[in-house]
C-alpha positions as CSV (number, residue, x, y, z in Angstrom):
1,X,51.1,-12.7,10.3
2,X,49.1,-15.6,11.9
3,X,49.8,-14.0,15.4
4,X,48.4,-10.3,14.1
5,X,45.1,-12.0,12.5
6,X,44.5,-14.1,15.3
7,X,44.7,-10.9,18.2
8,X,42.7,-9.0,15.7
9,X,39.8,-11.9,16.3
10,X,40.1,-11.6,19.8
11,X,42.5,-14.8,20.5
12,X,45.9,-16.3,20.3
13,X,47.3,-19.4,19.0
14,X,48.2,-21.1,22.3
15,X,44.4,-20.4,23.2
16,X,43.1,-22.1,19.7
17,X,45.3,-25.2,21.0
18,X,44.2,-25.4,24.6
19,X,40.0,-25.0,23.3
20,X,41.3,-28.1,20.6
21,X,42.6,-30.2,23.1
22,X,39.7,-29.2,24.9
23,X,37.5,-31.0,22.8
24,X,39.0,-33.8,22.0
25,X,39.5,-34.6,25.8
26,X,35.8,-33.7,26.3
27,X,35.1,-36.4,23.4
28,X,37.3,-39.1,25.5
29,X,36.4,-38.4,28.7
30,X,32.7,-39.0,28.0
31,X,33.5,-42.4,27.1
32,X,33.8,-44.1,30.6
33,X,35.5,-47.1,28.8
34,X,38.6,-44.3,28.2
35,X,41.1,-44.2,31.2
36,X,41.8,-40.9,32.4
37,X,45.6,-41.7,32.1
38,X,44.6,-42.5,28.2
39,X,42.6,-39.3,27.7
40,X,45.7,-37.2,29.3
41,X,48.3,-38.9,26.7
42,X,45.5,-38.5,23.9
43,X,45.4,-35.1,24.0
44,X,49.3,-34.6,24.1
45,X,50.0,-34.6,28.2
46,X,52.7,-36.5,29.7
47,X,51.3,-35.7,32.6
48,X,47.6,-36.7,34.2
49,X,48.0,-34.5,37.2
50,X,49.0,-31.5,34.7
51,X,46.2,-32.3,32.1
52,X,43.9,-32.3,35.1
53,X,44.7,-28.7,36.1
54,X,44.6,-27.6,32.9
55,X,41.2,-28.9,31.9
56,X,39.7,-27.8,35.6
57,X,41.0,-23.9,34.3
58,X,39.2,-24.4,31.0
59,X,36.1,-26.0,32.6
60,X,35.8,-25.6,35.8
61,X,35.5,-29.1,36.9
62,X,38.3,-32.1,36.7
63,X,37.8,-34.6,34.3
64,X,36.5,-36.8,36.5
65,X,34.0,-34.1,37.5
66,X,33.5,-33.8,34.2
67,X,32.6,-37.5,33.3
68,X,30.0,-38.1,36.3
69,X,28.0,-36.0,34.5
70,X,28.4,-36.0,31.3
71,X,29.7,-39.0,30.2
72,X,28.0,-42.1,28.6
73,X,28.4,-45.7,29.6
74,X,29.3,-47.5,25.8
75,X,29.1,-50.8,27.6
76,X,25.4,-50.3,27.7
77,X,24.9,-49.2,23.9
78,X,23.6,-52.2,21.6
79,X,26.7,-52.4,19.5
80,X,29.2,-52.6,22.7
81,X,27.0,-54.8,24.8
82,X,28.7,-58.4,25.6
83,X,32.0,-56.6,24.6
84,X,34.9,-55.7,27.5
85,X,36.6,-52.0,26.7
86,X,39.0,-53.7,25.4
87,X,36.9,-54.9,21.9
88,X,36.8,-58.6,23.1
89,X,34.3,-60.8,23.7
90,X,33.0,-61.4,27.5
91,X,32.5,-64.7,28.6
92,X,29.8,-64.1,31.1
């Protein structure tokens, strides 16, 4: 079975999902456009406050930890500049 061949690598299949969602949220939380709130539904929480314990287990940090610094500012990239986060044009 799955289960068998996955112990016999040295993990489990809940562990494979957490390390996915992981990733995904590490992906989203370096975008500083990305709410956190957004990032927690993203990667399938209902809950912020819940998706924030469980990324502090996996990394050791909280997201927001996480995004001081590691993340990137897209506002400040050349194909986002003169752009709000929400794809529109700024009027300033």
């Amino acid at each position: 079975t799955l289960q068998r061949r996955l112990m016999l690598l040295g993990t489990s299949y809940s562990h494979l999902v957490q390390q996915i969602r992981f990733e995904a949220a590490v992906e989203l939380i370096r975008d500083r456009g990305t709410r956190m709130l957004d990032v927690a539904h993203g990667v399938g929480y209902e809950d912020q406050a819940h998706f924030t314990r469980a990324f502090q287990r996996f990394a050791g940090m909280t997201p927001t930890e996480y995004r001081l610094q590691f993340g990137k500012d897209i506002s400040s990239t050349p194909l986002t500049r003169g752009y709000r986060n929400d794809g529109n044009p700024s009027r300033s």
